[in-house]
N, C-alpha and C positions, 0 to 999 in steps of 0.2 A: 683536800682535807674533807673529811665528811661532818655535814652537819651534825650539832649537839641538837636537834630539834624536836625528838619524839622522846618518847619513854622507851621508847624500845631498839633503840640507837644501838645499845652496845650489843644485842641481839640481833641485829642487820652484821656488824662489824662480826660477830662470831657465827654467822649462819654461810652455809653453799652460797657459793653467786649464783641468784637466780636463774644467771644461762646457763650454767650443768644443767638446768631442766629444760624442758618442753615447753611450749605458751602455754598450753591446757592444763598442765600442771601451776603455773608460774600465776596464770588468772585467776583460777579457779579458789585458790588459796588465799586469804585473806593477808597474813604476815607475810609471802612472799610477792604480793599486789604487794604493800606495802613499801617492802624494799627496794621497790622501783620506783614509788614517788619519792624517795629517801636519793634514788641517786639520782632525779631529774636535778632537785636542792644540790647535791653536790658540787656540780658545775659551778655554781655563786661562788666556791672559795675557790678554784681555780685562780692560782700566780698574779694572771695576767687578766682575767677576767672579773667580775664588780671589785673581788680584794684588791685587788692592785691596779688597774687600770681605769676601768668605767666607772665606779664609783668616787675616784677621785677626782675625775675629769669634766663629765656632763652637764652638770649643771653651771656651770663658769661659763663664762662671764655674763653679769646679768645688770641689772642696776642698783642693786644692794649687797653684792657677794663681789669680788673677784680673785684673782690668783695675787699671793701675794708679791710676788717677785715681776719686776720688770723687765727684762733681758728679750731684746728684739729677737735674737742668736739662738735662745733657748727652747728647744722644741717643747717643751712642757707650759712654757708661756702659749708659745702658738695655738696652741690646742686651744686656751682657754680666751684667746683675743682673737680667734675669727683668722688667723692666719696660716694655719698646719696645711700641709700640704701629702699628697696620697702616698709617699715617703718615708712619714714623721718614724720616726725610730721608737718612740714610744709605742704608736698602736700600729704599726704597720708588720704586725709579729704571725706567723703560723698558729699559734695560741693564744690569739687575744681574743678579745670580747666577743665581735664579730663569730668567729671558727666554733667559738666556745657555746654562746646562746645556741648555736644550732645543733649542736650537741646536744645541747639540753632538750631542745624541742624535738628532736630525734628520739629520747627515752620518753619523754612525752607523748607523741604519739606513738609509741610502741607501745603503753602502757594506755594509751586511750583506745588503743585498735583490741590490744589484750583483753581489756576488764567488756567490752562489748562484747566480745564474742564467746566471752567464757566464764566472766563474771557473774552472770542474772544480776548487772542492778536494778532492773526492775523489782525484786523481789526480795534481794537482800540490801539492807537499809546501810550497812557497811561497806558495800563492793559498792554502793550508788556515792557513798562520798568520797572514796578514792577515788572514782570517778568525775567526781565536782571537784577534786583538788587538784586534780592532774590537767585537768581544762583552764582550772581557774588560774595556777602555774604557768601556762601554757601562755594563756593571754595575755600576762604581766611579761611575760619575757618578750611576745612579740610586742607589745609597747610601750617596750625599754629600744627594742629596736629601732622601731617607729622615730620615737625619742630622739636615737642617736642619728640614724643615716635615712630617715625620708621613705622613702619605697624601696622596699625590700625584695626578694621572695616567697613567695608564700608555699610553703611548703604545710601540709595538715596532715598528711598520710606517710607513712615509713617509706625511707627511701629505696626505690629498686630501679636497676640497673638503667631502665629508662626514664629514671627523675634525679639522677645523681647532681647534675648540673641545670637548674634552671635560673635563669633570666630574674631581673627586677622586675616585678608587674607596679601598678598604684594600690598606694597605701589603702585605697577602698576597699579595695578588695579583703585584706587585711582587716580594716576596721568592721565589716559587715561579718564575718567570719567569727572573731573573736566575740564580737556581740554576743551575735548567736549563742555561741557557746558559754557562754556566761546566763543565758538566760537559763539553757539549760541545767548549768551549774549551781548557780542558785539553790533551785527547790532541794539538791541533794545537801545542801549545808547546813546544819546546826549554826545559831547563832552565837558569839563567843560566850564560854560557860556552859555549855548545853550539852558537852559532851564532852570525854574524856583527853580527843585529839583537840577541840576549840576550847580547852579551856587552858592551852599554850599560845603563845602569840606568835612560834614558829610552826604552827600547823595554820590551814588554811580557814575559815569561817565563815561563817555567809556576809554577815556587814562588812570584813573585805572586799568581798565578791561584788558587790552593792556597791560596794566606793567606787571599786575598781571600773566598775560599769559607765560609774558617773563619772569620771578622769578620764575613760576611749572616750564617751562621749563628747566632753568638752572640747575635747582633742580634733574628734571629726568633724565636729558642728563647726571647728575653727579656721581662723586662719595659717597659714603656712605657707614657704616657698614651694612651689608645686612645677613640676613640665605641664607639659599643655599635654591633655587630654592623647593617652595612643604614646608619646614619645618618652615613656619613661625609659631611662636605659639607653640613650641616644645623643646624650651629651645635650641636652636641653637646656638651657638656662634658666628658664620656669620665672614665675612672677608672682608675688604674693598676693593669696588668692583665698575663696572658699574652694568647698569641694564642690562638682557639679554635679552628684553624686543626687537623683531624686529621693534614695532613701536615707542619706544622711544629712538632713536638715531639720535646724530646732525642731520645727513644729513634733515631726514625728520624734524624734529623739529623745530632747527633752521630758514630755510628761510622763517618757518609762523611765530615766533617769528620776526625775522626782519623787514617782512611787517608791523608788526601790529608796530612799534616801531618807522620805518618810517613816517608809515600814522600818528601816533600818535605829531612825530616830525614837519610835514608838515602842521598838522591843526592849527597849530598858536596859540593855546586854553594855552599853561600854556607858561612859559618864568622862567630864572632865575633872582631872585630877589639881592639884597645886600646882604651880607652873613650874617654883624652883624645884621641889620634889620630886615631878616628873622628871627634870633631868639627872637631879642627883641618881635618883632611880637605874634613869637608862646607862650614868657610868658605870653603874654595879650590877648591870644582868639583872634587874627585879622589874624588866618588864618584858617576863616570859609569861605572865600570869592574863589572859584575857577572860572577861564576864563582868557583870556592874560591879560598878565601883571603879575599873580600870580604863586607860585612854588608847593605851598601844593596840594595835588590832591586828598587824602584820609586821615583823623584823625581817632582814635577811638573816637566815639561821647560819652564821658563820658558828664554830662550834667555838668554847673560850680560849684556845689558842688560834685562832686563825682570824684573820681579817682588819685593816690598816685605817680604820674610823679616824680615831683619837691619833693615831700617828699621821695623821693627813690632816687633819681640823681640828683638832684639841688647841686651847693657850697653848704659848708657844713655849716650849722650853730651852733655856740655853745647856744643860747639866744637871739640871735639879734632882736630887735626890726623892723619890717617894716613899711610902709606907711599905713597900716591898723591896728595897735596899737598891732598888735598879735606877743605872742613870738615864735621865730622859733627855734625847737632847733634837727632839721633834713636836712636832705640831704645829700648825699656823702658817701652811701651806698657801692656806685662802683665810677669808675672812671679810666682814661686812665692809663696803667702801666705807672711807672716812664720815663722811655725812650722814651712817644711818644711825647713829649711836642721838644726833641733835635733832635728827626729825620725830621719834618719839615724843610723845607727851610725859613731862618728867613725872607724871603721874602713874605712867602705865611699868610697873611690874618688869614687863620683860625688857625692859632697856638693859637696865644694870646685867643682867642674865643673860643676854645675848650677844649684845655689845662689849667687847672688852679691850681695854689699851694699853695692858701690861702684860709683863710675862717674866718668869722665873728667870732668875743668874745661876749661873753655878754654886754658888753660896746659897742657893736654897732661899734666896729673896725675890722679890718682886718688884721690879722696876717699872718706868714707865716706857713705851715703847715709840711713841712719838705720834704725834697726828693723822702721819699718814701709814699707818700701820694699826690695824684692829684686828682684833680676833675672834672668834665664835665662842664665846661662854657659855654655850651650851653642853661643850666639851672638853673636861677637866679633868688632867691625868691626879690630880688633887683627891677628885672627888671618886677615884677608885679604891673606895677603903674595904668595901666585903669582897672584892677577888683584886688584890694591891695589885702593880704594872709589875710583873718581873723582869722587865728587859728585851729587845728583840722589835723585829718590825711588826709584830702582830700582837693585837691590844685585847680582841677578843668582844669586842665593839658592837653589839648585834644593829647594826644603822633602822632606825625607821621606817618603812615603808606609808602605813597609813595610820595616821592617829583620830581620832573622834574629831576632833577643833577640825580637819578636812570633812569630813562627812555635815557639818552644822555650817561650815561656809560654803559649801558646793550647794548646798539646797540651795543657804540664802540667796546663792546666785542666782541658781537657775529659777527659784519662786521669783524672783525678781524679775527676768526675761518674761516669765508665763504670765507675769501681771498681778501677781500676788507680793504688794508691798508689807501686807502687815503680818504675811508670815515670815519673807525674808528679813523682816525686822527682831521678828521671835528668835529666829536659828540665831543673826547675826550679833542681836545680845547676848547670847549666852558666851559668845565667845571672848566678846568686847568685856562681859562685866568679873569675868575671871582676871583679862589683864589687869583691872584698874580694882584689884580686892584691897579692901579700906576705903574704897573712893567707887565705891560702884553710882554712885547717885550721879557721878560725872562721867560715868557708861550711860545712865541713864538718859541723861539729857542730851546727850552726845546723839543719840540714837533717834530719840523723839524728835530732833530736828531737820531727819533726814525727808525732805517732802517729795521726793519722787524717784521712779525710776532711774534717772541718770544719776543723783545724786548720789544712791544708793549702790550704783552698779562704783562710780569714782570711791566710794568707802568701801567698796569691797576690794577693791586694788590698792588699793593702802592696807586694809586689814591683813589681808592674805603676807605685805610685805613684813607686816610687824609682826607676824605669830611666826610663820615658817621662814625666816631669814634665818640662813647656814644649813637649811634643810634639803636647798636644791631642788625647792617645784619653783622657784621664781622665772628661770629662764622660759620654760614652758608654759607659765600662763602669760607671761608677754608675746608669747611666738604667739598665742590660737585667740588673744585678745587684738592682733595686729600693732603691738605696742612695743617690739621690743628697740626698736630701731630708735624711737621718736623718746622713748625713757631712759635709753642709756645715753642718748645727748643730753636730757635732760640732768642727767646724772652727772654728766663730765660740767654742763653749764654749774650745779650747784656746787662738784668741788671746787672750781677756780672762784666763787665766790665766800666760800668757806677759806678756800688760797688767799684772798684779799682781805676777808672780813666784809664784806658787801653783803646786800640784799637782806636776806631771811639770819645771814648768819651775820649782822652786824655788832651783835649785843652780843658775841662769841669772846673770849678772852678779852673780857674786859677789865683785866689785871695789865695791860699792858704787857703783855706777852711772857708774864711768870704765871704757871700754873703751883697749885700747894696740893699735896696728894698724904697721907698715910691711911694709912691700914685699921681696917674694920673683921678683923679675922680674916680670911684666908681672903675678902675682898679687898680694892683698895675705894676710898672715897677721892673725887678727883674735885677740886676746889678753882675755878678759874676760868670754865669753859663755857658757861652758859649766864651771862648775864649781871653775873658779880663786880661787885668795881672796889670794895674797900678789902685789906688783907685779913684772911679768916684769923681768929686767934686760938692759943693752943700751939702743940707741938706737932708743926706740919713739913713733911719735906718742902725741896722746892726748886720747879724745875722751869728756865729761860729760855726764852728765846723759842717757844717749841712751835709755834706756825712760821717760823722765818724760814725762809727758803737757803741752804746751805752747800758750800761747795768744799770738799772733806780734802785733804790732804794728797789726792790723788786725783783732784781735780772733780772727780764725780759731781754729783747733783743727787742730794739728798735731801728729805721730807716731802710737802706735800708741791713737788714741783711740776712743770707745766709738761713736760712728755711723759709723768707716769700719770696725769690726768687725761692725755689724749690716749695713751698706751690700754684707757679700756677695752678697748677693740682695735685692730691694726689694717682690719680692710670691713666693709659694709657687713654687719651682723645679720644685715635680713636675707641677702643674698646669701652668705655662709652660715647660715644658722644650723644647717647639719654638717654631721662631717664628714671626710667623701670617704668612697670605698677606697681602702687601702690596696697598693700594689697588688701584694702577697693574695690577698682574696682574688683582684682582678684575674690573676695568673692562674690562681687554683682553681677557678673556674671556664677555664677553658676558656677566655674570654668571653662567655654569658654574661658576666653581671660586669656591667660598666660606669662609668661616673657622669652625673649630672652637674648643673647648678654652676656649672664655669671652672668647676677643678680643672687642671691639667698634671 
């Protein structure tokens, strides 16, 4: 399906395919340049690729997200616990993600090789930012790659008959490349608002460009399961490691990351919005709009019939009817493990809003869903009231890419590595005194008390869990922080003490195991789980027994029991932290590109 992403969308959809013409024709032309970065976008709503496949997958499992279902059997679990195998039926497809992004990056560089050679962006200030969009495109896609399978191929020039099949080289290679081109890309961007393509949040921008800069970086400067130097491609086992890479380390990295993060801070161009707003917002498509005043900075431009957001992570629905007559009987795929909803400060804002433990009946009511089942309230087929759900696996969902709250904690971090505590203090209040609005004086003090660098670096790995939880950058800053292993234990340690009522969660239903819940308009109020000991009064539902551990009528194991607490990951997360190349690929490439990391 083709992106809704430009103005000039249905003008692409009713013009010549670019290839009736000639490159010198195809470049030289503005609107038909144009049309080609329109169909790099394309690929993103492809079946099997981010709509259907990769964007529902990647980010799982982490130590505040996981798959909601446990099923050892299930290949759609595997993926998401560390045990999928190069097989999986899900991604092991001719069409999926993999086959797809290269596709993409094939009209990419056809459309980078074009606009050089026939363009003048030297000279013309429009051919120079299709040019920065197509780079900056380019670069997001190979570090989604990166992302998903480790080292890759790098492919940068159109394919001809002698580069049809190449090999996995290291991610370095990769990340030195795409830099590059990003630095390039830059100068050619308008900052969001400054132009008639950035002032869409599905065209590209320069403070994406800038983000995007700072996320490779983090990425390279990080840790990750790596082969040893030379054997990538060799069935390596690799060890979690940095890169050896002399041009990819903080020192250099870093202070170009922080300029561009600064400059990006300094142009006024995005702003943070209301929290619950923002997402009401992003259910209704009204964060197409970038320039101050707004937070969004890049969507995937799925067009509004295409793409499985809200049908993958939305509340869940058993049947519920919505404002567009359609029954919904999806969402809540995944959602935050049980324990992130009590690690918030019941001060901070985005609990209630992110955290959620009910979910619609078929009667268009809301129930509670039990302890160990939560869902992402970021994402409410509810809260689709200016384009209602009509039915169907595609929601029309534009997913986030980068929002401002990432550009103001990516600095804070990296000022914090460089030595600069009291401007990572600056960026990382703004973030922190938005969650806590009505109570910012307790952002305030919260922050003042951070007295150094390590302190500061541990509150930004909480921060980052409490803004962007359901967002899917968690897994990845624990991979390049070397934490994801040592967190997601930590994560199973804290549900089995939430399981018992131990430790941090002892003062947890302290109703003696009756929770009391109604309804706050379309929220529910949940009375019982934090601390309370006498019964609310008023006319409250009320629900028993709900941290007991239960065995159902077919024997099962139900609630927050002890193998869907070990069931976060199924084999070592650090060792399988990517996923391997799929048969189907191995095959179609002639055997060049082979699997690392202990697949078999």
């Amino acid at each position: 399906m083709m992106s809704a992403m430009a103005v000039s969308c249905e003008k692409f959809l009713d013009s010549a395919s670019p290839s009736t013409f000639d490159a010198a024709t195809v470049y030289s032309n503005y609107s038909l340049t144009e049309n080609t970065i329109f169909s790099i976008a394309q690929s993103f709503g492809e079946t099997n690729n981010y709509r259907g496949r990769y964007l529902c997958w990647i980010g799982l499992n982490s130590d505040i997200e996981w798959y909601n279902t446990f099923k050892p059997t299930d290949e759609k679990y595997q993926i998401a616990g560390y045990s999928q195998l190069p097989n999986n039926a899900q991604l092991n497809l001719d069409n999926g993600p993999f086959a797809k992004m290269y596709e993409a990056i094939e009209r990419a560089n056809l459309c980078i090789e074009g606009i050089r050679t026939y363009g003048n962006p030297v000279e013309n200030a429009d051919m120079a930012y299709l040019l920065g969009e197509a780079l900056t495109l380019r670069a997001m896609i190979y570090y989604d790659l990166v992302k998903a399978w480790g080292d890759v191929p790098a492919r940068f020039s159109p394919t001809t008959s002698e580069t049809v099949y190449l090999p996995k080289v290291s991610r370095d290679i990769v990340f030195k490349q795409i830099l590059s081109d990003l630095e390039e890309a830059i100068p050619y961007l308008p900052y969001p608002g400054q132009s008639t393509a950035t002032s869409r949040t599905d065209r590209v921008n320069k403070m994406f460009a800038e983000g995007l800069y700072a996320r490779i970086v983090l990425m390279a400067c990080g840790y990750a399961q790596r082969p040893d130097d030379g054997m990538e491609g060799t069935g390596d086992l690799g060890e979690n490691r940095l890169s050896n890479d002399p041009a990819l380390t903080k020192d250099i990295l870093y202070p170009k990351a922080l300029t561009y993060l600064n400059d990006a801070i300094a142009s006024g161009t995005a702003s943070l919005e209301d929290f619950e707003q923002y997402w009401k917002n992003q259910s209704n498509m009204d964060n197409l709009t970038a320039g101050p005043g707004h937070e969004t900075l890049y969507v995937i431009p799925f067009s509004d019939g295409r793409g499985r957001w809200n049908f993958t992570f939305a509340v869940r629905s058993e049947g519920s009817k919505y404002a567009g007559g359609a029954t919904v009987t999806r969402g809540g795929d995944a959602g935050p493990v049980p324990t992130m909803w009590f690690n918030y400060d019941p001060k901070d804002i985005r609990r209630d809003i992110t955290c959620v433990n009910w979910r619609w009946n078929s009667d268009n009511e809301q129930e509670l869903a039990g302890i160990h089942k939560w869902y992402f309230g970021k994402y409410r087929y509810e809260w689709m009231t200016k384009k209602p759900y009509t039915g169907g696996n595609d929601d029309g969902i534009k997913p986030v890419v980068l929002r401002y709250a990432d550009i103001l904690l990516m600095a804070a971090e990296i000022a914090n590595e460089t030595g600069d505590l009291a401007a990572a203090k600056e960026d990382f209040l703004a973030v922190r005194k938005r969650a806590f609005k009505g109570n910012e004086e307790a952002a305030e003090n919260y922050v003042a008390a951070i007295n150094g660098k390590e302190a500061m670096f541990n509150a930004i790995v909480d921060e980052r869990a409490f803004e962007f939880c359901g967002e899917m950058t968690r897994k990845f800053d624990l991979i390049r922080w070397g934490l994801l292993k040592s967190k997601m234990i930590e994560a199973k340690n804290d549900m089995t003490a939430l399981r018992n009522l131990t430790g941090k969660y002892a003062d947890v239903n302290g109703l003696n195991g009756d929770i009391y819940w109604q309804l706050d308009g379309d929220n529910v109020v949940v009375y019982g789980f934090k601390g309370e000991s006498t019964k609310p009064s008023g006319a409250w539902e009320k629900k028993a027994e709900y941290f007991t551990k239960i065995v159902d009528s077919k024997g099962a194991d139900t609630g927050l029991y002890d193998a869907l607490i070990e069931g976060i990951y199924s084999r070592d997360p650090e060792q399988y932290m990517f996923w391997p190349i799929y048969n189907t690929t191995m095959i179609n490439s002639q055997g060049r590109i082979k699997n690392d990391y202990g697949y078999e």
